[in-house]
N, C-alpha and C positions, 0 to 999 in steps of 0.2 A: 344360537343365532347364526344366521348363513348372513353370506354378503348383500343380497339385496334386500336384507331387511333394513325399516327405519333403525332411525341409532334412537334409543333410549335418550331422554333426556339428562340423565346422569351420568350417559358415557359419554354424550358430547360434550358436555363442561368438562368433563376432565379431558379431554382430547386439546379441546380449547383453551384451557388454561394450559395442558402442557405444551402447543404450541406456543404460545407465547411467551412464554417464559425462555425455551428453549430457541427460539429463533426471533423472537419480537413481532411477530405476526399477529393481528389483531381480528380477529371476526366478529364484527359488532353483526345484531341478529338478519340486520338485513341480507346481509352475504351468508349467514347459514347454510344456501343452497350451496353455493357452491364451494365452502368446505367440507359439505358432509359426500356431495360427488366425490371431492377430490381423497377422502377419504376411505370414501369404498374401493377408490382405482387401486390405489395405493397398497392397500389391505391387500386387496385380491393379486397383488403383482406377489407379493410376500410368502402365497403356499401356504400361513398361519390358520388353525383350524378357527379360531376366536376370537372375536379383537379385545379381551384382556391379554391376551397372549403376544398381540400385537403390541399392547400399551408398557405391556412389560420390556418387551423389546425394545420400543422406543426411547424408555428409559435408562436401559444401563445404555444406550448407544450414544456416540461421539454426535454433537451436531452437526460435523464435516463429514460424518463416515457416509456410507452406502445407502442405511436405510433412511435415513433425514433425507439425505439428498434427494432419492424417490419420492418421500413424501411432499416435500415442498416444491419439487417439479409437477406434483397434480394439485395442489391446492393453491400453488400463485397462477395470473395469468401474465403471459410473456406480450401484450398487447403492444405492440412496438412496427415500426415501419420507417424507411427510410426519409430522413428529411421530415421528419414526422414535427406538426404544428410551424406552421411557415411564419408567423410572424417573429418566432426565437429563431428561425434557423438565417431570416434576413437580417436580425439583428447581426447576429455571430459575421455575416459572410461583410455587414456593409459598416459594421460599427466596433465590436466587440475583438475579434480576431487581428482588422488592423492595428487599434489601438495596441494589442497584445504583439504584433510584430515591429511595429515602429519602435515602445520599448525597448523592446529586448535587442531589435537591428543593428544598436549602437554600441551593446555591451558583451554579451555572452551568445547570442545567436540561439539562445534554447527557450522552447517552447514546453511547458509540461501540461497536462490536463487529464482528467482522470473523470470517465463514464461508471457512474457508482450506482447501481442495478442495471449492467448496461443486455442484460434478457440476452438474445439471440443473436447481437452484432451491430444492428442498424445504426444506432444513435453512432458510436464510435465510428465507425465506419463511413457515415457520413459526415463527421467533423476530420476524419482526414480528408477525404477527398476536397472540401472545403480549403484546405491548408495545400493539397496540391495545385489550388487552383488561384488559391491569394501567393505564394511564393516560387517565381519562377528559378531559386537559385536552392531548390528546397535541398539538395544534398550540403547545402552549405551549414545546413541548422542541423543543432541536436533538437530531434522532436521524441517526446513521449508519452505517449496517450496508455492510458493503465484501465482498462476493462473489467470491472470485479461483479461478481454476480453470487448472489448464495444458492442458484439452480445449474446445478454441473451438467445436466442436458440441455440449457438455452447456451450454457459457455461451448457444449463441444460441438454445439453448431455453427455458435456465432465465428470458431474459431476454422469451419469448415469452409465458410466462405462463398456458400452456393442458396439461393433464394429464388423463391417464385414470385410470379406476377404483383402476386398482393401485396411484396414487401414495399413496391414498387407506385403504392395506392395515390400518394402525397403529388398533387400535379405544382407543375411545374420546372421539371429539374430533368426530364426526359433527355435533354443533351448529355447531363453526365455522364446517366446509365449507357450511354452511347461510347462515352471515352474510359469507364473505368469500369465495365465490365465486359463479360463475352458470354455469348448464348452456349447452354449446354446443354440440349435437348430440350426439355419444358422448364428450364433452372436459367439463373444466370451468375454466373462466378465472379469474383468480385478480382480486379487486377490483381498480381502478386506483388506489387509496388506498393497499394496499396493494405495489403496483408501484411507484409513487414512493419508496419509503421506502429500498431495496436499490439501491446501483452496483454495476454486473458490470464487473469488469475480468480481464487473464489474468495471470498473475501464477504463475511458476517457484518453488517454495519453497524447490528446489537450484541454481539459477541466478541468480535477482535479488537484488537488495539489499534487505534491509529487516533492523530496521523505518527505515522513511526519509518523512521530511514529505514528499520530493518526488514519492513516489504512494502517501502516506497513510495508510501502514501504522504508523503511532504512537500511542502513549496510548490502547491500547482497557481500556476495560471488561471486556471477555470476548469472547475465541477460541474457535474449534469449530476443532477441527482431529481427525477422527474419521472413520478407517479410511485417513485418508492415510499415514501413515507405516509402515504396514503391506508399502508397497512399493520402502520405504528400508531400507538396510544398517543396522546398529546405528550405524556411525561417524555417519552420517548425520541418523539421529535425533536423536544428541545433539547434535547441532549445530542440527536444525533447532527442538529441544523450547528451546535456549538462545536463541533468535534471537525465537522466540513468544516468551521470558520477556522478553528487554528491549522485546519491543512492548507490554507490558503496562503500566497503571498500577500504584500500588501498590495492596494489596489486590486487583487486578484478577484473575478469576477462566480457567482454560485446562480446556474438556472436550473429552478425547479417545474413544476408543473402547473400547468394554468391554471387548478383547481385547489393547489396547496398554497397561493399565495395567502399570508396571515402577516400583517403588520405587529403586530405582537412577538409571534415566531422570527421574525429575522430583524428583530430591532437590535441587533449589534450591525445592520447591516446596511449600506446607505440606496434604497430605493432609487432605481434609474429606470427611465418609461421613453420606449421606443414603439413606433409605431408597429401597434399588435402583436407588443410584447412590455412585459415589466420583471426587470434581472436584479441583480441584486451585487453590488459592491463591497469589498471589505477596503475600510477606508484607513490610508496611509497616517499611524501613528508616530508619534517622535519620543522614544521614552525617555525620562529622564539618568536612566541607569545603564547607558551605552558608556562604555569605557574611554576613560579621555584617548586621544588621536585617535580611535575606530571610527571606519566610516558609518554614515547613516544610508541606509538602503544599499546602492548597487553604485554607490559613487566611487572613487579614489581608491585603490587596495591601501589598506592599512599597515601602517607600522606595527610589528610587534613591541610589546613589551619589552624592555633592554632585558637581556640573557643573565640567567641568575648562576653563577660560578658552583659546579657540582666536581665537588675535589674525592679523590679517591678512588676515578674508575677508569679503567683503562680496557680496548679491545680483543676481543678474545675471536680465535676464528670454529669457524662450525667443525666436531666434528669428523663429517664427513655425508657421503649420500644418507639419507632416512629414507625408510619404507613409504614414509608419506608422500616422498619428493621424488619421484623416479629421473628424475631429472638432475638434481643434486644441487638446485638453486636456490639451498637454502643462505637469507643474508645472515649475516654475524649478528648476532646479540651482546650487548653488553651488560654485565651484572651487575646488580644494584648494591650500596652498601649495605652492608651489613645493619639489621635494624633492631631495634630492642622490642618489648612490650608495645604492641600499638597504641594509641591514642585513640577516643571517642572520635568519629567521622567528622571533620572538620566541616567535612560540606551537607552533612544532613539538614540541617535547616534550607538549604536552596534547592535539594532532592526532593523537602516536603512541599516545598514549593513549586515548584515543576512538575509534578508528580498531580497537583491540583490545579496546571492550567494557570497557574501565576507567573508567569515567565519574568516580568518587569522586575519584583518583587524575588525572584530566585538572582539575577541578574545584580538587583543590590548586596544581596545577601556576599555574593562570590566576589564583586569589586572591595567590599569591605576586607573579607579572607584575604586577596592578593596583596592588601592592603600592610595586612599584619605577617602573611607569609607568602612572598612573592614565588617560593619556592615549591608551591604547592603542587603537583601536576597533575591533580584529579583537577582542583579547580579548574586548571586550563580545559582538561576534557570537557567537562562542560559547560562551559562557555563555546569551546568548538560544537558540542552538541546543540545548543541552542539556536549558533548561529547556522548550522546545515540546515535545521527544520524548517530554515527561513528562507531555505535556498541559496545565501547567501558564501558558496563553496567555497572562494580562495581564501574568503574570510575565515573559516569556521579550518579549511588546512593549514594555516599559518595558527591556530591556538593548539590543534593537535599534533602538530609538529611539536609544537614548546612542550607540549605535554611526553612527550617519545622523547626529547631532548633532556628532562628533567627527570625520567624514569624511561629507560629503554626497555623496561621490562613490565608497563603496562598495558596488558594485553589486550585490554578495551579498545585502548589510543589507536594500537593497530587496525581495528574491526571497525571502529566509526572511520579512521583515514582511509581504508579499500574501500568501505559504500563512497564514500568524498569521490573519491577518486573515478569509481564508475558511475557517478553524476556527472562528474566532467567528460565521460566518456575516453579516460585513460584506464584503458582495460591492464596492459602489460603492470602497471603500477598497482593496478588495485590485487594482480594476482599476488606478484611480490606481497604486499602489506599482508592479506589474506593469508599466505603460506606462513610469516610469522608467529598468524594467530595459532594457527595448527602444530606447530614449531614447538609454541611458548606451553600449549596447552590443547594436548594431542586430544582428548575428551570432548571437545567443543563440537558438539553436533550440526548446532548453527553455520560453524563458522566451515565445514564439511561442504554440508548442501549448499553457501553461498561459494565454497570457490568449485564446488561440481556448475553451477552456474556460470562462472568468469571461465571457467574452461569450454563450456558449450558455446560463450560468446565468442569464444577463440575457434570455434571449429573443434578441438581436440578432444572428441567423443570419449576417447578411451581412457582419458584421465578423468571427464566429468563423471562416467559412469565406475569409476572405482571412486571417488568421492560419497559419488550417493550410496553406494554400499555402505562406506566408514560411519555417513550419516546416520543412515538406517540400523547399521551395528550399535553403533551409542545411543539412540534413540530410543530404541528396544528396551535397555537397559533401565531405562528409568520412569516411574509409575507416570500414567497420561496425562494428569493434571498438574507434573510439575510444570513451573514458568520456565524456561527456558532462558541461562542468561544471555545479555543483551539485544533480545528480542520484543523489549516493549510488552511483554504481556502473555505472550504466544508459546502454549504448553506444548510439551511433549508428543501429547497424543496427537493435536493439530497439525506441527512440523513432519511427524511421522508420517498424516495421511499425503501432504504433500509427496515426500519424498518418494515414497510407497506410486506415487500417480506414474511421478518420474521414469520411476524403473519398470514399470509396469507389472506391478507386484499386488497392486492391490486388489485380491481375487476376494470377495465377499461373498458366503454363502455357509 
């Protein structure tokens, strides 16, 4: 069979069922056509004399690697344009967005929001400019708009910043294109004011974890998530509509697409109807399992817990410089006592619970523990965990402090307080924490590529890019399907492709 032959009916079921499975892509029969296109392009980009030879391929391959990525760059469409559907985007600019800066004016100053199939740039791209135009004091705010797309040729366009006429189709908004781009021959380049404000990362919406601090998909504001699920099964949707709900804050606002609304599908979700538009609300909870004096929501910073007297430890200084630290700034550690036989996981019941999206119910489970062992300092960890995912940071730094306070040598405590920390956008502190983890436990591959990361937000190229080395060396090391600890879900092989992008290593062929 050459390439422009029809596909057999028995090689497109399998094609089709291996996409979806493998990506959560759905082609019910009416799209046919332009799966079985997007599959001959894809084929033929491959050199492959056959396409069993292709499906073999397809199979031992990673779904982040090279050849997925081709494949699902011709079989989705990137149908996307700036300001795209005006009665959402007048909601956003007259209704939605203030209400989200007035909140936040009076408290923390930070805006998060997350474009979750955001194709080639447009959508994100135009909720900043939106945000440069409702905030005149905008260096004052931490903003974070997070761009995740499972097609790594719509990310490395979107991420190039240069569009033609058509992206341009959506009338109305011609002034912007006025102030926040500039002509470049037949293109038009989009501000670098505005480029700074959007991370492009690739991100499975049927595959990865989240929401998860450990690639930042927690405590948004407001999700676009709009025309993606349209090429998910229903089973799928509901899962993926419930996973946007816990990345959300309270109150936090989810726009989908004007053809996906389903009152069934988003019934955790409170229905709000604007004119020539209807958005969808996650509606402010009070649980009963909030620890006495903690605040509720974003109110008062909380008292901790009275300090639980840990006798027997005393500090020790580093040392000296480690190969890890060219710098030699590594903090002192202090060691734990001495411990016998461990004991069953005190906190697995609230892990099972957490673990399935029960958070209220994990949250009883650990008030009760502290209950009976106020000295517990896993427990503390998660409770600091829970309460980051909520965005709720000085809250969730004051439970992992107590937790580093009752165990200076848990090395989690350190790795959830540097993400903390680079949510507050205290970069110098989150390096500190960060270098402990590497300190405590040189092995950590995660914990690698996230301070190659805190160093490239510092400018200091030549430390980040000998990080992503150490990452890449440990990474290597270990089969592709392991999970990687404290990454929420996120194997080896995955982490790898990342890092592998970083350095620019990943040579596929």
């Amino acid at each position: 069979m050459v390439v422009g032959d029809p596909l057999p009916e028995e090689t497109y079921e399998r094609f089709r069922a291996l996409i979806l499975q493998r990506s959560g892509l759905h082609f019910p029969e009416k799209r046919r056509p332009d799966l079985e296109r997007g599959l001959r392009e894809a084929w033929a980009r491959t050199g492959c004399s056959c396409l069993e030879t292709y499906f073999r391929l397809l199979e031992e391959a990673p779904t982040s690697g090279p050849l997925w990525e081709q494949l699902i760059a011709q079989v989705t469409v990137g149908e996307t344009y700036f300001f795209r559907d005006r009665g959402q985007f007048e909601a956003l600019r007259q209704y939605v967005l203030p209400e989200i800066i007035a909140r936040r004016r009076s408290f923390l100053r930070q805006i998060r929001i997350w474009s979750a199939g955001c194709s080639s740039g447009e959508e994100p791209y135009s909720i900043a400019i939106l945000l440069c135009e409702l905030l005149p004091d905008l260096d004052d705010w931490n903003i974070t708009i997070l761009a995740t797309d499972i097609n790594q040729e719509a990310l490395a366009k979107a991420r190039a910043g240069r569009y033609r006429e058509w992206s341009f189709r959506e009338k109305g908004w011609e002034s912007l294109r006025e102030r926040y781009f500039t002509r470049r021959g037949g293109e038009w380049e989009i501000a670098e004011r505005v480029r700074r404000m959007v991370t492009w990362n690739y991100l499975n919406l049927v595959e990865d974890a989240y929401p998860s601090l450990a690639n930042n998909t927690v405590a948004f504001d407001l999700i676009l998530c709009r025309n993606v699920t349209i090429y998910f099964t229903p089973e799928l949707v509901r899962q993926v509509i419930d996973r946007l709900y816990e990345a959300l804050v309270e109150e936090g606002w989810l726009i989908v697409g004007a053809s996906e609304l389903s009152p069934m599908t988003y019934a955790r979700f409170q229905a709000r109807t604007f004119p020539g538009a209807v958005l969808y609300q996650k509606g402010r909870s009070v649980s009963r399992y909030d620890f006495p004096g903690l605040s509720k929501g974003e109110q008062a910073a909380a008292p901790m817990p009275a300090a639980v007297p840990v006798r027997g430890l005393s500090p020790v200084r580093s040392a000296g410089p480690r190969p890890d630290f060219p710098d030699g700034e590594v903090p002192p550690v202090v060691p734990k006592a001495e411990e016998k036989t461990p004991p069953a996981d005190p906190c697995a019941e609230a892990l099972a619970a957490l673990e399935q999206g029960r958070t209220g119910e994990a949250l009883e489970h650990l008030q009760r523990l502290l209950e009976r062992a106020p000295g517990c300092a896993r427990a503390y960890l998660l409770v600091a965990r829970i309460r980051a995912n909520a965005g709720l940071w000085e809250e969730a730094r004051r439970w992992c402090e107590k937790a580093i306070e009752l165990d200076p040598l848990l090395t989690e405590a350190y790795f959830l307080l540097s993400l903390i920390h680079s949510q507050e956008g205290r970069t110098d502190e989150a390096l500190t924490a960060m270098k402990r983890v590497v300190y405590l436990e040189r092995d950590a591959g995660l914990a690698h590529y996230c301070l190659a990361n805190l160093y490239q937000e510092r400018g200091d190229t030549i430390r980040a890019r000998k990080s992503l080395e150490n990452a890449a060396r440990l990474l290597e090391k270990l089969p592709p399907e392991t999970v990687v600890p404290w990454s929420d879900g996120m194997t080896a092989g995955r982490l790898l492709l990342a890092v592998r992008r970083q350095l620019g290593k990943d040579n596929w062929r």
